[in-house]
PLY file of the C-alpha trace (Angstrom):
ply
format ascii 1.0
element vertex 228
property float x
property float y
property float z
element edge 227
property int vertex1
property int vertex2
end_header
15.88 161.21 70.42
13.56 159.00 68.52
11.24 156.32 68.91
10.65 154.29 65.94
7.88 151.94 66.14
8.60 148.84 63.75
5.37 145.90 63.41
1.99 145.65 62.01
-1.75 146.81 62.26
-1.02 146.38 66.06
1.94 148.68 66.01
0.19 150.92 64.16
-2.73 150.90 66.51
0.04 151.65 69.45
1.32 154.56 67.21
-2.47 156.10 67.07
-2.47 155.47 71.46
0.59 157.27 71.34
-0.51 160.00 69.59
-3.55 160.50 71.69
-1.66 160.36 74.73
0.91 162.59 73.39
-2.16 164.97 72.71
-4.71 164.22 75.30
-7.14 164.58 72.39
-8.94 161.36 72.68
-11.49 162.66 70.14
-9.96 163.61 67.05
-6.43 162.13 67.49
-7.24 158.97 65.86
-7.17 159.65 62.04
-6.79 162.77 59.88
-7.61 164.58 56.20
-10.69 162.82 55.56
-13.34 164.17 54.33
-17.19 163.76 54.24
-17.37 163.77 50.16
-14.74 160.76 50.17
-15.69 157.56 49.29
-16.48 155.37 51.97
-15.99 157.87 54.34
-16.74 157.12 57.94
-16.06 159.20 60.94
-12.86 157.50 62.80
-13.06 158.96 66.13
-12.10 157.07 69.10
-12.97 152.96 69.16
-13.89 153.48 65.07
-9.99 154.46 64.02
-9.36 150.64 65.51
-11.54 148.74 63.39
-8.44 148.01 61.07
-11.18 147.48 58.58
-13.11 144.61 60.04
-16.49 145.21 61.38
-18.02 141.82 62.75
-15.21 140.46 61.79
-15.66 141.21 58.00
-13.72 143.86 56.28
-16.11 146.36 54.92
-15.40 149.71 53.17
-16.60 152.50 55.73
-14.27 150.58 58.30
-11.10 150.24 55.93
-11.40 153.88 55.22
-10.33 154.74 58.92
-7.38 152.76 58.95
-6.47 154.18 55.01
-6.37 157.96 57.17
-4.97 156.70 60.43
-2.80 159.61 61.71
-0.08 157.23 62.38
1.28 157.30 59.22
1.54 161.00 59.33
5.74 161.81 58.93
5.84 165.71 59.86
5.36 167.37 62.94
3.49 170.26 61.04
1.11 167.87 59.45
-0.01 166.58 63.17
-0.37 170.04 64.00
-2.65 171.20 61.37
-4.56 168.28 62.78
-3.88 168.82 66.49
-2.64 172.39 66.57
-1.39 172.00 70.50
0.51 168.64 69.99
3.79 168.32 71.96
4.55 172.05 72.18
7.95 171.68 72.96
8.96 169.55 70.03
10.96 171.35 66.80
10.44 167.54 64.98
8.57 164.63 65.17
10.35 161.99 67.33
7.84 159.34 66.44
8.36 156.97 63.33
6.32 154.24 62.28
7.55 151.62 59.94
5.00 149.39 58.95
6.99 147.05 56.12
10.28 145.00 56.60
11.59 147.01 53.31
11.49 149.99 55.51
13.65 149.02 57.90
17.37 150.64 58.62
20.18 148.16 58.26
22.01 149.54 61.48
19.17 150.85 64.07
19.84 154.17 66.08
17.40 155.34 69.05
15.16 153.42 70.47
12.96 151.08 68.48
9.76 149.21 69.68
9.21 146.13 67.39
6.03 143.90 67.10
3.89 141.72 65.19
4.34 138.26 63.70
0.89 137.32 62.81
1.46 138.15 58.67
4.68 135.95 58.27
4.54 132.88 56.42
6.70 130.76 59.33
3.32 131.45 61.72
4.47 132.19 65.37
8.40 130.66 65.57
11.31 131.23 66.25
12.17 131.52 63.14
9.48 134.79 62.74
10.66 136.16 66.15
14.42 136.26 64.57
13.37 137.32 61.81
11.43 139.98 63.06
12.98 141.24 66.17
16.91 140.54 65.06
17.50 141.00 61.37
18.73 144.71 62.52
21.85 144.95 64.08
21.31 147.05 67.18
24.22 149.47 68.58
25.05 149.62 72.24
24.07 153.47 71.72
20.57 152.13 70.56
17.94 150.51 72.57
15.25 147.85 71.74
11.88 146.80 73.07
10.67 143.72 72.03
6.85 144.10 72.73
4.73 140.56 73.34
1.43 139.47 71.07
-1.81 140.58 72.19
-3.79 137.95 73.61
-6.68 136.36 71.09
-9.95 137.81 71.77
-12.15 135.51 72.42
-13.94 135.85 68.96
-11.06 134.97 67.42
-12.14 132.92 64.12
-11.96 128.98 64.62
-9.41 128.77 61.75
-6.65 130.86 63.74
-7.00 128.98 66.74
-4.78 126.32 66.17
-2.13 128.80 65.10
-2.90 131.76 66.72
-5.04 131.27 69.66
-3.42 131.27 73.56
-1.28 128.47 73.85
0.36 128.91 70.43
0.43 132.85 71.01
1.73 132.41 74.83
4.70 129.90 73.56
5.61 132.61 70.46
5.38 135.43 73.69
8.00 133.14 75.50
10.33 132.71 72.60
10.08 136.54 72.33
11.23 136.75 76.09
14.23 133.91 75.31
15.50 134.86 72.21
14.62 138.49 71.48
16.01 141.93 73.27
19.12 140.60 74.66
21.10 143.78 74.53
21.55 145.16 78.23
19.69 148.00 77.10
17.13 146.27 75.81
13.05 145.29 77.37
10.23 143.61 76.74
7.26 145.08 76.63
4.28 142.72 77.76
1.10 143.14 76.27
-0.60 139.59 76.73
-1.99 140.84 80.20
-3.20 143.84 79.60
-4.87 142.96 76.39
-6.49 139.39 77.97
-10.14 138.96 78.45
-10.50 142.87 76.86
-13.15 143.43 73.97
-11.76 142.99 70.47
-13.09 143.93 67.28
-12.32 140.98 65.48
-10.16 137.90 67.96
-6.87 140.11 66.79
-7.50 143.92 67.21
-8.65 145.91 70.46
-10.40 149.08 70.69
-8.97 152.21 71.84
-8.56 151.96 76.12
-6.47 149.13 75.94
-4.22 150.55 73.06
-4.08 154.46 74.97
-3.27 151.49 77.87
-0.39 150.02 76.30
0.24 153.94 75.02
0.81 154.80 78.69
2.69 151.85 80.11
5.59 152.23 76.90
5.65 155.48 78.04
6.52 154.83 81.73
9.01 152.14 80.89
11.02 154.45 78.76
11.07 157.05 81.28
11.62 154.61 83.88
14.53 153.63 82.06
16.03 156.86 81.39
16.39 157.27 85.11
0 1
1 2
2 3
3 4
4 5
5 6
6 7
7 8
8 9
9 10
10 11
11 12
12 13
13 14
14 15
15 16
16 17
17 18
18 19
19 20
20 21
21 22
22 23
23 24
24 25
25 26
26 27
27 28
28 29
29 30
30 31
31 32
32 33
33 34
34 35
35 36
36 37
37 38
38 39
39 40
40 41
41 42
42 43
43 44
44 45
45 46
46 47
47 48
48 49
49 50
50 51
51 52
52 53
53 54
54 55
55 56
56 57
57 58
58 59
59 60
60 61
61 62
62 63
63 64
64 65
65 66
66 67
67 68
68 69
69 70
70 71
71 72
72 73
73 74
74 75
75 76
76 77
77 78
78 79
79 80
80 81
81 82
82 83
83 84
84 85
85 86
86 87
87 88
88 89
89 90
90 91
91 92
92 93
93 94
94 95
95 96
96 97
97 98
98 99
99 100
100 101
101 102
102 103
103 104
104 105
105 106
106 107
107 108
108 109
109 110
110 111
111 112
112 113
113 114
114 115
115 116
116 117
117 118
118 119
119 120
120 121
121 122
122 123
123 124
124 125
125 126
126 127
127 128
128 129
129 130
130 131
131 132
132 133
133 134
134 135
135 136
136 137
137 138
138 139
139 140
140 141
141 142
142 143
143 144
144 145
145 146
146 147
147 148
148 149
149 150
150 151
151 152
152 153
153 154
154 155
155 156
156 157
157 158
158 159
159 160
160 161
161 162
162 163
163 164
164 165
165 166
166 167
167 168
168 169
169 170
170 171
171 172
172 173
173 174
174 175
175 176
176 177
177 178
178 179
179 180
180 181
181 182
182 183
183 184
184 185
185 186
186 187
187 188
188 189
189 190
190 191
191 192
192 193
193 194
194 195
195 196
196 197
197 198
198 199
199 200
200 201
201 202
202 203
203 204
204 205
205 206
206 207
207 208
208 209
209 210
210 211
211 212
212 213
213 214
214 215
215 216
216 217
217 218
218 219
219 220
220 221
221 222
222 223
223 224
224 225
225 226
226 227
């Protein structure tokens, strides 16, 4: 089957865990056909392919340019291969997807699909953004959703996102997610607040790349633990 991975920069970062997991290349994994002659080039190995752009929590070329090649938005199996020739060995496709824009999105999911996010939506964290978000698909009883929590805010988090996005406000959006999300009997949540809590993040939103291959590992254990 498939997993399709449905959110944001932080769904994207999960997809580039994934990948290195997947790999065990936790070099190289991270990001893909750049090139020393392009502009704003910057190697994006490791913790630099989860800068999402902001260094010191200002976006700045060199760092944007590692999220523009992030691997994650790679589609073919053959294209991860010419960048990781021993990926997944056993695979004839690529069974991950990422789908980083609501336009994107199937109207009838199949497989199992991880959704995240809610920071970019203009209704903040609510319920309204968590049904939006995590139910405007209808799910089959052959499919399977995981509803994965926010990250905590780092603790550099900017002063103007606190009141909106800092812990309380980000613990009560991870509750409605619990509540109102997943409710399929097939269906999990996958917490992230924990694991992600008193880490070090780049900018009070994104994390570096132990706690993503982290949250890489513990998706993957759920959905084996799951198959059983």
């Amino acid at each position: 089957g498939n997993l399709q991975l449905w959110g944001d920069s932080l769904m994207r970062h999960l997809m580039q865990a994934l990948l290195t997991v997947l790999s065990g290349d936790y070099d190289t994994a991270t990001s893909w056909r750049g090139s020393w002659s392009d502009v704003g080039y910057s190697s994006c190995d490791r913790d630099a392919a989860y800068h999402d752009g902001h260094c010191n929590g200002t976006l700045e070329l060199h760092c944007a340019y590692c999220r523009a090649t992030s691997i994650a938005f790679v589609r073919s199996l053959w294209e991860v291969r010419e960048h990781m020739p021993h990926f997944c060995p056993s695979w004839d496709r690529m069974h991950l997807v990422l789908i980083s824009t609501p336009q994107q999105m199937p109207s009838v999911a199949t497989g199992t699909v991880l959704i995240g996010g809610g920071l970019h939506y203009t209704s903040g964290l609510s319920a309204h953004t968590v049904d939006t978000l995590f139910n405007r698909v209808e799910f089959s009883n052959m499919s399977r959703r995981v509803c994965m929590t926010l990250h905590a805010p780092g603790s550099n988090k900017h002063e103007r996102w606190l009141a909106t996005q800092g812990t309380k406000p980000t613990e009560a959006y991870n509750e409605m997610i619990r509540e109102k999300a997943c409710q399929n009997s097939n269906d999990f949540v996958l917490e992230t607040f924990a694991v992600t809590q008193n880490a070090t993040s780049i900018d009070g939103t994104h994390y570096f790349q132990e706690p993503n291959v982290l949250l890489a590992q513990l998706l993957l254990n759920a959905l084996d633990y799951s198959n059983e």
